[in-house]
C-alpha positions in Angstrom: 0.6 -29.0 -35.8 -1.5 -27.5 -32.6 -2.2 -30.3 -30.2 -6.0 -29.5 -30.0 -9.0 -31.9 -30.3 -10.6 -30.1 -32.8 -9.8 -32.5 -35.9 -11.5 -35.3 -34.3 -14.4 -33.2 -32.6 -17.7 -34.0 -34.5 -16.2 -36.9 -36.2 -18.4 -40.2 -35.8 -16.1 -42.3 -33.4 -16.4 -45.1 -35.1 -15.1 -43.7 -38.5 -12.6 -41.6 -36.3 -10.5 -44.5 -35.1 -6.8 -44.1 -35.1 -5.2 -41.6 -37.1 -1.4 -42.8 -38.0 1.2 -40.8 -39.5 3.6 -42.7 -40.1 3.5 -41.9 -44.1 4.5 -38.5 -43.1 7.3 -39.7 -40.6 8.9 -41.7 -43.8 8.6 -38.2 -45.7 10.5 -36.4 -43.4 13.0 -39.3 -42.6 13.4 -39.4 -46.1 14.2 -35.6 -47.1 16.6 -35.7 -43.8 18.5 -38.3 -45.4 18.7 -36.7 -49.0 20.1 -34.1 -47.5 17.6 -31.8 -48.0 16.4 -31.1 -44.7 19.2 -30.6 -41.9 18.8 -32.1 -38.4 18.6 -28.6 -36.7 15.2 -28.7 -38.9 14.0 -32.2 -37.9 15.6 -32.4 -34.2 13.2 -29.0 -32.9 11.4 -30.9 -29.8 10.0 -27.7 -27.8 11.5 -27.5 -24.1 8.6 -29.0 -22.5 8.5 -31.7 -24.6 11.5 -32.8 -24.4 10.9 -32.3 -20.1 8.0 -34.6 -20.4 9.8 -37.1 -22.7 12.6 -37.2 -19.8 10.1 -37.8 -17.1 6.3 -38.8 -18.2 7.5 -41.1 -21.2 7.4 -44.7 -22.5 10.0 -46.2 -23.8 10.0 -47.7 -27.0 12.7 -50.6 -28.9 13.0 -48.3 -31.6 16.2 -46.5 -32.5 16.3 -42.8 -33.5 16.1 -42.9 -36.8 17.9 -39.3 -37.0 21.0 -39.6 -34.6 20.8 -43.5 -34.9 21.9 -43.0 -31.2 19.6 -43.1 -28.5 16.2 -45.4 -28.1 12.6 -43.1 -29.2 10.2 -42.8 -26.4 6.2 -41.8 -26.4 4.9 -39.1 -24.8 1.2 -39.0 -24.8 -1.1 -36.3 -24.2 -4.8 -36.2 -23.8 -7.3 -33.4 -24.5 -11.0 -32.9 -23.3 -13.6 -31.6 -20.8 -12.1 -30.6 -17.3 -8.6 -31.4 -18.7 -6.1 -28.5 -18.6 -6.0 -26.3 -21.6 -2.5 -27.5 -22.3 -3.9 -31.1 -21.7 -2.5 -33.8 -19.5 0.6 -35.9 -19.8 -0.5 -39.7 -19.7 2.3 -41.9 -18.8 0.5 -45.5 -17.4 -2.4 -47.0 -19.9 -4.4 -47.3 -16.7 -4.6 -43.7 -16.3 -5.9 -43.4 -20.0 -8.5 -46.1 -19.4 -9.6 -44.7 -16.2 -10.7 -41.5 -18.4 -12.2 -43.3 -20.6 -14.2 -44.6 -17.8 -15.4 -41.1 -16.4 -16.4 -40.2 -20.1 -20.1 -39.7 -21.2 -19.9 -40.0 -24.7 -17.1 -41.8 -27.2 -14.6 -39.6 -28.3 -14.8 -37.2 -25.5 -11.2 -37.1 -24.9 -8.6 -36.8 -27.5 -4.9 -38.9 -27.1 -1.7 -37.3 -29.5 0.9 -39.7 -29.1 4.4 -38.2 -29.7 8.0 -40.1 -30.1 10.9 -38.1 -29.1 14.2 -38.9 -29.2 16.0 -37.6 -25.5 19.2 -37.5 -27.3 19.1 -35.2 -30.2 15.3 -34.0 -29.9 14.0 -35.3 -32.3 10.1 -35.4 -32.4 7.3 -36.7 -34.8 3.5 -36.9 -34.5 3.3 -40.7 -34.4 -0.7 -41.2 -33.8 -4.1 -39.4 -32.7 -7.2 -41.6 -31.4 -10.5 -41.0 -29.9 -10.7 -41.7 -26.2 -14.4 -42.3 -24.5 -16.9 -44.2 -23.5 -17.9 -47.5 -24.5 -14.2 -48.0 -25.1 -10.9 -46.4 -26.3 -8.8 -47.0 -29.5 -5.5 -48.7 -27.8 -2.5 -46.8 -27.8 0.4 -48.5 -29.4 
């Protein structure tokens, strides 16, 4: 999956909300552990990712549920209007409310929350949410 705002772009912010995947993450969990996907096809965080899980991430009291090993931590990333192209690492809420502050209309900015696991790289899409004015969805 491209980390772009263009799902959510359009959408009516209201009905946007917060898009969770955690139906997916039970998917793949579940093939892993029936053996029919292997962890060098689960545990593929890119390089930077993995950099910006190290440095720019939360940390979470969830265990890996691949390598069982190492607690999962959230890297967040925001797209939108005078944003890099590549987007912005968001590490402190503050930082995410202060765009939502500068925003001019709801949904202006787009937040992918990621959980990686530092240990054995594994990475899953964990939610997407509309970021704007007159408020932003809270990031679990």
């Amino acid at each position: 999956m491209k980390f772009r705002p263009e799902p959510l772009a359009g959408a009516d912010a209201a009905a946007a909300g917060v898009i969770d995947y955690r139906l997916a993450r039970r998917a793949v969990i579940s093939e892993f552990r029936k053996g029919r996907l292997s962890s060098t096809d689960v545990c593929d965080a890119h390089p930077e990712l993995r950099r910006a899980a190290a440095e720019y991430s939360r940390p979470t009291t969830e265990t890996c549920p691949i390598c069982e090993d190492a607690q999962l931590v959230l890297v967040s990333y925001v797209f939108g209007p005078q944003l890099p192209s590549h987007g912005r690492c968001i590490v402190e809420l503050k930082e995410l409310a202060a765009l939502a502050r500068r925003s001019t209309r709801r949904g202006e900015y787009v937040c992918y929350v990621v959980e990686v696991c530092p240990a054995c790289a594994w990475n899953h899409l964990h939610q997407v949410f509309a970021v704007g004015a007159r408020g932003a969805a809270a990031e679990s």
